[in-house]
C-alpha positions as a Markdown table, in Angstrom:
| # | Residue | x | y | z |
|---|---|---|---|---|
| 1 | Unk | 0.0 | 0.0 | 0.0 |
| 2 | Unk | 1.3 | 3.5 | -1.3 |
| 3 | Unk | 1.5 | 6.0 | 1.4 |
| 4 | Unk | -1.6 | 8.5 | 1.5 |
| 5 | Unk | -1.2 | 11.7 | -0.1 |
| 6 | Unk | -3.2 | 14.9 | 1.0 |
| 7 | Unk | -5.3 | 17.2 | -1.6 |
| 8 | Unk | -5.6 | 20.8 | -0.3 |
| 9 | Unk | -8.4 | 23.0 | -1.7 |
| 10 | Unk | -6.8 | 26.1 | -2.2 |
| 11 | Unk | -8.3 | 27.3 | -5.4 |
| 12 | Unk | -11.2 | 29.5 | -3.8 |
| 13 | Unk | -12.0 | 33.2 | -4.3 |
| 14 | Unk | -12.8 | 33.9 | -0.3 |
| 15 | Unk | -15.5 | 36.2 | -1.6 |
| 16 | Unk | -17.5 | 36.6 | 1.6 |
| 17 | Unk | -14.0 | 37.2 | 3.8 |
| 18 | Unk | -13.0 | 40.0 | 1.1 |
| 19 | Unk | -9.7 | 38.2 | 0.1 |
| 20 | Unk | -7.3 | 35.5 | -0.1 |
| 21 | Unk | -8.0 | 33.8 | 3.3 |
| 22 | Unk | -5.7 | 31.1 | 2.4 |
| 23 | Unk | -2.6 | 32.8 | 2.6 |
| 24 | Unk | -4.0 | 35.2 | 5.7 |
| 25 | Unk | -1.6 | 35.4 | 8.6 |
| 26 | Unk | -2.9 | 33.6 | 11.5 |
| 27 | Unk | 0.2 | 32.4 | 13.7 |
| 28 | Unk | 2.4 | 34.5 | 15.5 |
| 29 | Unk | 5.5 | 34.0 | 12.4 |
| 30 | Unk | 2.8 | 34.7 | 9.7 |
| 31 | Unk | 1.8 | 30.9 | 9.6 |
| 32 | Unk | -1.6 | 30.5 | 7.9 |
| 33 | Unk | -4.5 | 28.2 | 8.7 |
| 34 | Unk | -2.8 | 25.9 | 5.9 |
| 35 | Unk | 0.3 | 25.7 | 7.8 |
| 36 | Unk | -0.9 | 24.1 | 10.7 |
| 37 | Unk | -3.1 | 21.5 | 8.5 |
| 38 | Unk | 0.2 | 20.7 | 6.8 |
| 39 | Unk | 2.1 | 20.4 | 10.2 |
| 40 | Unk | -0.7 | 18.4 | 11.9 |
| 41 | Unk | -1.0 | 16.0 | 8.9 |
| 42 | Unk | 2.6 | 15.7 | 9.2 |
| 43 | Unk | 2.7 | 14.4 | 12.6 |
| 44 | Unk | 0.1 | 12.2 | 11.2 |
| 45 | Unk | 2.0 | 10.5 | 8.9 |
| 46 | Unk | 1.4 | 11.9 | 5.3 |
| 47 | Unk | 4.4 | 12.7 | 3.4 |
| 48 | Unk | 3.0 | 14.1 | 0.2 |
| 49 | Unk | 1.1 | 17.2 | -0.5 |
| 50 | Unk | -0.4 | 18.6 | -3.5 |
| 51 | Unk | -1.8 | 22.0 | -3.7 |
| 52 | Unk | -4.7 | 23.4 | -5.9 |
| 53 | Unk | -4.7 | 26.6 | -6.9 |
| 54 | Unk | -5.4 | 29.1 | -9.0 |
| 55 | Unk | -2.5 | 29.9 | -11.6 |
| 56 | Unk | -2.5 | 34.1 | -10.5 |
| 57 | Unk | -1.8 | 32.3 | -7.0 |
| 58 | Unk | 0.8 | 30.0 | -7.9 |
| 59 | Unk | 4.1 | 32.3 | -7.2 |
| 60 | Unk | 2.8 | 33.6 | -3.9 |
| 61 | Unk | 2.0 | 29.3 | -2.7 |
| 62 | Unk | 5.6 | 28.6 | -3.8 |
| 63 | Unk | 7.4 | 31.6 | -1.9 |
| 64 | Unk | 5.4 | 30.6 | 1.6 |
| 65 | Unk | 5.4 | 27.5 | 1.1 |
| 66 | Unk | 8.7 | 26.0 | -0.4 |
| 67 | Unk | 11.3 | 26.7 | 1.7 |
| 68 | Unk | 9.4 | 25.5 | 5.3 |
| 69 | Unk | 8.1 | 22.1 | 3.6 |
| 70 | Unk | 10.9 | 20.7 | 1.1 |
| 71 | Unk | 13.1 | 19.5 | 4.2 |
| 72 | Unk | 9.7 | 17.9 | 5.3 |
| 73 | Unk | 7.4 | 16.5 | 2.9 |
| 74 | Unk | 7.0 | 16.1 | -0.9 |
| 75 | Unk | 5.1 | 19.5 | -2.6 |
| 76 | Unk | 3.5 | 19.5 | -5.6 |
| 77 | Unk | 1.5 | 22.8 | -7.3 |
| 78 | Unk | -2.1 | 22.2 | -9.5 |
| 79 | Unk | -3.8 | 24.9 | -11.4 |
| 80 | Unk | -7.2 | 24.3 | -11.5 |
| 81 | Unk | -7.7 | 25.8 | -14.8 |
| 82 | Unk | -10.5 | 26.6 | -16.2 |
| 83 | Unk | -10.1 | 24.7 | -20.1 |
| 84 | Unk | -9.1 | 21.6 | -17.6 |
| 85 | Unk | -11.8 | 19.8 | -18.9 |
| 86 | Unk | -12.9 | 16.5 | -20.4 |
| 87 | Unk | -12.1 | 16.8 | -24.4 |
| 88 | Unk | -15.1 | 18.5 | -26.5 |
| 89 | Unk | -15.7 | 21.3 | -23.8 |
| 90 | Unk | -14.4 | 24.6 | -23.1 |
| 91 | Unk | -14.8 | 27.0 | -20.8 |
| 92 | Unk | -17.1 | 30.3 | -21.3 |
| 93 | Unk | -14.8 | 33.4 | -22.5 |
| 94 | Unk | -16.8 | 35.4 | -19.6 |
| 95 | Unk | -16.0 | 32.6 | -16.9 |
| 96 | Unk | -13.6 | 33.5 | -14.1 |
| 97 | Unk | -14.5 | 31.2 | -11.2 |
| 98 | Unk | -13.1 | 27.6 | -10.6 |
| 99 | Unk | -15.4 | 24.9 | -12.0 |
| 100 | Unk | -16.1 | 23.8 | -8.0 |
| 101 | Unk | -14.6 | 21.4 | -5.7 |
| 102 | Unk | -15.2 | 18.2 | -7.8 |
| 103 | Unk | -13.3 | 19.4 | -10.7 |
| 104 | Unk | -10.6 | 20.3 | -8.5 |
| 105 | Unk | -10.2 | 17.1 | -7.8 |
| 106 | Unk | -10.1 | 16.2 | -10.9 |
| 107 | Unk | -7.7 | 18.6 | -12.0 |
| 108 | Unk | -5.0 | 16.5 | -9.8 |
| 109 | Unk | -6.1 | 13.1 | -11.2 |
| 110 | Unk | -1.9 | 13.1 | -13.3 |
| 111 | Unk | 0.3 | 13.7 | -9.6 |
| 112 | Unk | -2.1 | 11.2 | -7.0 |
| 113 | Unk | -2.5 | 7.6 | -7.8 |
| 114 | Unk | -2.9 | 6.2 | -4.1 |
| 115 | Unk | -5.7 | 7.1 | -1.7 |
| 116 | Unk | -5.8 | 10.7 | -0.5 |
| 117 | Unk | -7.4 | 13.3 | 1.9 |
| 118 | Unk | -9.0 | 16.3 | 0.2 |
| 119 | Unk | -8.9 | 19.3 | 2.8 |
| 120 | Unk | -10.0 | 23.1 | 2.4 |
| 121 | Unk | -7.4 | 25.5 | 2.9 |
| 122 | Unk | -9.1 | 28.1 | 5.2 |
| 123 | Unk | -10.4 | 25.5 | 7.6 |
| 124 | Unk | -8.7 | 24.1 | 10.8 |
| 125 | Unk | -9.7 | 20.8 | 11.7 |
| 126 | Unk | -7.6 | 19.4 | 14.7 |
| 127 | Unk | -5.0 | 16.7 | 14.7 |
| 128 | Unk | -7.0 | 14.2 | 15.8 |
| 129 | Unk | -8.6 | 14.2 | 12.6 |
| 130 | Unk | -5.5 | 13.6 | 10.5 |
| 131 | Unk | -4.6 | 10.5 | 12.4 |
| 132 | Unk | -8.0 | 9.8 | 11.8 |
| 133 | Unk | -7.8 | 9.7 | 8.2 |
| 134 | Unk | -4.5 | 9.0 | 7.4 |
| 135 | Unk | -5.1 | 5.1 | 9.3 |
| 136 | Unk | -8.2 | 4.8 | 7.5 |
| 137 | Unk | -6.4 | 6.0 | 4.4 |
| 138 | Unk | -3.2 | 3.4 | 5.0 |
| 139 | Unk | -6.4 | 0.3 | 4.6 |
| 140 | Unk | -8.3 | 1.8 | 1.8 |
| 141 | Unk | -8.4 | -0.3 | -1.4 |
| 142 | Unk | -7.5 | 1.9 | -4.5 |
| 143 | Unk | -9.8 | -0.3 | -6.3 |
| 144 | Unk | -13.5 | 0.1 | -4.7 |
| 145 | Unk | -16.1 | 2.6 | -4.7 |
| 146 | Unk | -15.1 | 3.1 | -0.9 |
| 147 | Unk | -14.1 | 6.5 | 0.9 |
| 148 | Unk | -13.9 | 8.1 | 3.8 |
| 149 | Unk | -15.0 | 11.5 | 5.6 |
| 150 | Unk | -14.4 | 13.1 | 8.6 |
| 151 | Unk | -17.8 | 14.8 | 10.4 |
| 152 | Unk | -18.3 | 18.0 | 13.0 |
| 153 | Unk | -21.6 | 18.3 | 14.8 |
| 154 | Unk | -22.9 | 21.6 | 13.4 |
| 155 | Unk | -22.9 | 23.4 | 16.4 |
| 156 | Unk | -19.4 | 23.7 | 16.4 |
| 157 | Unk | -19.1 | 24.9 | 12.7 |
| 158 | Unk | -21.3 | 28.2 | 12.8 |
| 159 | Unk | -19.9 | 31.7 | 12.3 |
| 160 | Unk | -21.6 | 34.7 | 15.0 |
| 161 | Unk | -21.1 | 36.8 | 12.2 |
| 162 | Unk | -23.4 | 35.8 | 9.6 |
| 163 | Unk | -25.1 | 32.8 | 7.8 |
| 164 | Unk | -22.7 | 29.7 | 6.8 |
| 165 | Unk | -23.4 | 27.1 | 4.1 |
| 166 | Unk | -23.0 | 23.4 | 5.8 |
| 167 | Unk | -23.3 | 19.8 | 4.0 |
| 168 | Unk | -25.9 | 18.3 | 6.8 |
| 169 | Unk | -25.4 | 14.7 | 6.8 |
| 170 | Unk | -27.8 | 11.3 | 7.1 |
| 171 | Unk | -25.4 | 8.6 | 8.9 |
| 172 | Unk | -26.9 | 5.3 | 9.0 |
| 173 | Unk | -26.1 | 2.4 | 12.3 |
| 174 | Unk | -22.9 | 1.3 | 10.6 |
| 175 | Unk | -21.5 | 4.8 | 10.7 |
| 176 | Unk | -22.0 | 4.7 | 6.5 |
| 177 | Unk | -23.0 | 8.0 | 4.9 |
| 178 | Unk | -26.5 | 8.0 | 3.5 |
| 179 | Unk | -26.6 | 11.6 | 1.9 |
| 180 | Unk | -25.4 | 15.0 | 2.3 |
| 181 | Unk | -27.8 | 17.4 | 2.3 |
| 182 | Unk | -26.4 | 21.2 | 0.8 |
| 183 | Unk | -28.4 | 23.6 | 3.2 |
| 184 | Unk | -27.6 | 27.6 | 2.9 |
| 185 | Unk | -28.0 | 30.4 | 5.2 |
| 186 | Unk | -27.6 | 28.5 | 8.3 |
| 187 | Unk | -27.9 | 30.4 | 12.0 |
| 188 | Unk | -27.9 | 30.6 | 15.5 |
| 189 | Unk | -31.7 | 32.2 | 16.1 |
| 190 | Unk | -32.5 | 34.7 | 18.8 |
| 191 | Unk | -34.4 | 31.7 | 20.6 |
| 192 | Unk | -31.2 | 29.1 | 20.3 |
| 193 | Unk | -32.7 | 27.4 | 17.3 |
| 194 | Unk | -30.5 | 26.9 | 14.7 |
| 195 | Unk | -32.2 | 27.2 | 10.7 |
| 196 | Unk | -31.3 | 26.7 | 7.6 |
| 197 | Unk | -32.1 | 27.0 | 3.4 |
| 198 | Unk | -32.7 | 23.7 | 1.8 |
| 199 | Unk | -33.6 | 23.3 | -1.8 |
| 200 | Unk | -33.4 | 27.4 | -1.8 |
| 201 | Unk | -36.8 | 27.9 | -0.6 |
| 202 | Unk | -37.6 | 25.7 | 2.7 |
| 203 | Unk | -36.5 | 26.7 | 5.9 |
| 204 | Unk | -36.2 | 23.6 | 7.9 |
| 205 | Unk | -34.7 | 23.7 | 11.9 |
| 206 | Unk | -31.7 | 21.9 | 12.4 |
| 207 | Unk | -30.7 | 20.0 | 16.0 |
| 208 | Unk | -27.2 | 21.1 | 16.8 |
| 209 | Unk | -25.5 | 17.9 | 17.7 |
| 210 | Unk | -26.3 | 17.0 | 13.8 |
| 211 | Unk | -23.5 | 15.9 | 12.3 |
| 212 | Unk | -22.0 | 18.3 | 8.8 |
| 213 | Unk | -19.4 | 17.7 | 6.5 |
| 214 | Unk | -16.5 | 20.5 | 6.4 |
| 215 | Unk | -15.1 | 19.0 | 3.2 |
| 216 | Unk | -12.9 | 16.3 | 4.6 |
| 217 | Unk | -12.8 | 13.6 | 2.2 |
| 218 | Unk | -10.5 | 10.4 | 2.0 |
| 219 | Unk | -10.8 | 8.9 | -1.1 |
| 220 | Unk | -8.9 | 6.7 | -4.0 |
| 221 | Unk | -8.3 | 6.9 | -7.8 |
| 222 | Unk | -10.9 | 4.3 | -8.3 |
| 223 | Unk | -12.9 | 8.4 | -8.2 |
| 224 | Unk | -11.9 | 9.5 | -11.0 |
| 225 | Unk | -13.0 | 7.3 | -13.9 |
| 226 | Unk | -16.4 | 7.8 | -12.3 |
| 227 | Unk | -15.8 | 11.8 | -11.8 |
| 228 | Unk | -15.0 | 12.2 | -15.6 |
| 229 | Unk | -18.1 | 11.1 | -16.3 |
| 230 | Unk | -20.0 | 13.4 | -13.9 |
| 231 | Unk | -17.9 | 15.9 | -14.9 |
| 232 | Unk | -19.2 | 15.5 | -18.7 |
| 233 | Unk | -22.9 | 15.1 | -17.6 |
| 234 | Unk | -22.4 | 18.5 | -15.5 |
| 235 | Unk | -20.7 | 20.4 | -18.5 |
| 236 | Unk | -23.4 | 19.2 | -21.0 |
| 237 | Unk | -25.6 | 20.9 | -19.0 |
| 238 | Unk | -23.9 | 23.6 | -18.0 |
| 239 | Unk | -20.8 | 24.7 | -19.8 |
| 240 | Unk | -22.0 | 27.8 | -20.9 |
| 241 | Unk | -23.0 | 29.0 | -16.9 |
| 242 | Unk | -20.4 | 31.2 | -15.7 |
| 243 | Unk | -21.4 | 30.4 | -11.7 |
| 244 | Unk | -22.4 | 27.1 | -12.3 |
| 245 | Unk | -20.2 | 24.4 | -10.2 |
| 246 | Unk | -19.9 | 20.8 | -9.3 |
| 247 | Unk | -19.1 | 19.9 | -5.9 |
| 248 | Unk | -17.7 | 17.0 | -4.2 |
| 249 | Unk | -20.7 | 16.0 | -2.6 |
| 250 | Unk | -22.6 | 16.2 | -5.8 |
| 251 | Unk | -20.4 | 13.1 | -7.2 |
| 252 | Unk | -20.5 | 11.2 | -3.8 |
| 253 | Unk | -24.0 | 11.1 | -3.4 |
| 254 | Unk | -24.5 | 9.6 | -7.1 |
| 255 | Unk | -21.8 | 7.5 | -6.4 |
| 256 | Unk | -23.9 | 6.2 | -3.8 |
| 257 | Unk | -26.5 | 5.6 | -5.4 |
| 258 | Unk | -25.7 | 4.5 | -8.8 |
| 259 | Unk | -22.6 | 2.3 | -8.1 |
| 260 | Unk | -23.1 | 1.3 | -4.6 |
| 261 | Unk | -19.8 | 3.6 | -2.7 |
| 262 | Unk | -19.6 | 3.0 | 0.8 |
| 263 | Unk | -18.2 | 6.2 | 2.6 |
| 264 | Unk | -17.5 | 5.7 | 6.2 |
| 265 | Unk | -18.1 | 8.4 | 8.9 |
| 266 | Unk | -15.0 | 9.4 | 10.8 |
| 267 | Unk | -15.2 | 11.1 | 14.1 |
| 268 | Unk | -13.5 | 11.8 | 17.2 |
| 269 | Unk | -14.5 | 13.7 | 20.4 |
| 270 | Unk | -11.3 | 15.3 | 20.1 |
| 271 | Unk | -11.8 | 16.5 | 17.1 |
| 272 | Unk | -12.2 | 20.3 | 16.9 |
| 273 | Unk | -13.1 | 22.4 | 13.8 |
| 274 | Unk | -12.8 | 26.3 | 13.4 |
| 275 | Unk | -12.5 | 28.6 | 10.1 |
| 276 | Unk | -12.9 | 31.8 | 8.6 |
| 277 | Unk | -16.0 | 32.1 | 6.8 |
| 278 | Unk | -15.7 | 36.2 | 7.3 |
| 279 | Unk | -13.2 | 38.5 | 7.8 |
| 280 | Unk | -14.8 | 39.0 | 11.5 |
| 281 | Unk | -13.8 | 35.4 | 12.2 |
| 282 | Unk | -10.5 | 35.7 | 12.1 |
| 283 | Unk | -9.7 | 37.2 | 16.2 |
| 284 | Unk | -11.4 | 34.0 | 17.7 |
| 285 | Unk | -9.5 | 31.9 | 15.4 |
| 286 | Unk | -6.3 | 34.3 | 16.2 |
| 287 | Unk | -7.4 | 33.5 | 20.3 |
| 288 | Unk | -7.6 | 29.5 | 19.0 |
| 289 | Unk | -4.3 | 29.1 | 17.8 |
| 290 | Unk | -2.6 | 31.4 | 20.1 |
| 291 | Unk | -4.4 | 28.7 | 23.1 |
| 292 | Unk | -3.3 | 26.1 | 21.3 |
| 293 | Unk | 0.1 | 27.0 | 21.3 |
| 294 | Unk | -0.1 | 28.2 | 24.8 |
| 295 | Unk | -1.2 | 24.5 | 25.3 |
| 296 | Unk | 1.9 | 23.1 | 23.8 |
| 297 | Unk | -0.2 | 21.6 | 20.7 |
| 298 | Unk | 2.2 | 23.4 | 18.4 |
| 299 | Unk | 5.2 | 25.5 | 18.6 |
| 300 | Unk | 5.8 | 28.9 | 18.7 |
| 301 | Unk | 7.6 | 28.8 | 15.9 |
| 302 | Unk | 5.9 | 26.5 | 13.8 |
| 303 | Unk | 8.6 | 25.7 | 10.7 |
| 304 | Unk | 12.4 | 25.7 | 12.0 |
């Protein structure tokens, strides 16, 4: 068995924080949110990381990023671009966002060809979750319609400075995936009640403890035969949208249920998830890390 690699999504346009969150100093050296994924799934066990991001980013990714990791870990840069697509389509001449999570995926489908972790680069998920994943990962067959992804109960994934968009999640007795639900506009209500958008008209009330997906995936390259063909189904439909994307959780779910895919529910009581959804975010998640490293979680100095 190949050693896992991790996938970080890093290809976003941050338009609700009002800038490129990914590369946003959060440690006390000007480490970002990404840095301390990278260090914690390090001490995990992964030794290979591949970035996706945007070509305009690439330069600024290599200068923070090269020096601290090439003693450390295997680097590799994707561009998600935007005419990375199956043959017969292109993209829009008016189109400037990525295609969406899914095709970011695919867009690293030439450099990964053992199982892997697909993370988001503005989101902080806890070392426990690494370890998590990366034993899972070391078992997975490459060969299967079978993944993994790590869950957060909801409450702990909410913003108190405006409306987040959460993946709710049906988990059956086997601790199996059954769906995952895209609800928008989610908050904390005067009254404690937390609502949400489903289906962009319902509001429905969610319980807090329910359990949400924060875009931690562990998965094979038995996905991307499979995500080729979504991909072409998407773009049939859609290639001349300028917003429209595919997501992740769009090619799980029909995974599931046209070929059967198993994805297992990972979680751990350890586990703690924070992010930066707005700009407002970021001096509780400055507080976070500054407790963890008060804690002796991580070091003051986090690359040496």
């Amino acid at each position: 068995m190949q050693d896992p690699s991790l996938v970080v999504l890093a290809a976003g346009m941050g338009s609700r924080y009002k800038g490129l969150k990914q590369m946003d100093d959060i440690g006390p050296n000007g480490e970002t949110l990404i840095d301390y994924a990278l260090y914690d799934a390090l001490q995990a066990g992964f030794k290979k990381i591949v970035f996706i991001i945007r070509e305009d980013f690439h330069a600024a990714f290599q200068e923070h990023f090269d020096g601290k990791l090439s003693r450390h870990i295997v680097t590799h840069y994707v561009d998600q671009r935007l005419d990375d697509l199956p043959d017969g389509f292109i993209p829009p001449p008016d189109r400037q966002k990525p295609w969406g999570t899914a095709h970011a995926v695919w867009s690293v489908r030439h450099v990964v060809h053992e199982p892997f972790a697909v993370i988001n680069a503005d989101d902080y998920y806890g070392r426990e979750a690494f370890v998590l994943m990366y034993d899972y990962l070391t078992h997975l067959p490459i060969d299967q319609y079978r993944y993994g992804t790590v869950v957060y109960p909801l409450q702990h994934t909410l913003s108190s400075h405006g409306t987040v968009n959460r993946g709710i999640c049906q988990i059956n007795a086997q601790d199996q995936l059954l769906s995952v639900t895209e609800c928008k506009n989610i908050e904390r209500q005067p009254d404690g009640t937390i609502r949400g958008i489903v289906d962009g008209k319902h509001t429905i009330e969610i319980d807090e403890d329910t359990y949400t997906s924060m875009n931690f995936w562990g998965l094979s390259p038995s996905i991307f035969p499979p995500l080729r063909e979504y991909l072409v189904d998407f773009l049939r439909r859609h290639a001349d949208d300028a917003k429209a994307e595919i997501y992740i959780p769009d090619v799980i779910m029909r995974l599931i249920r046209e070929r059967g895919a198993v994805v297992d529910v990972l979680r751990s009581p350890q586990a703690e998830w924070f992010g930066v959804t707005y700009r407002e975010d970021k001096p509780h998640v400055l507080q976070r890390i500054r407790a963890l490293i008060d804690a002796g979680v991580y070091p003051e100095k986090l690359w040496s």
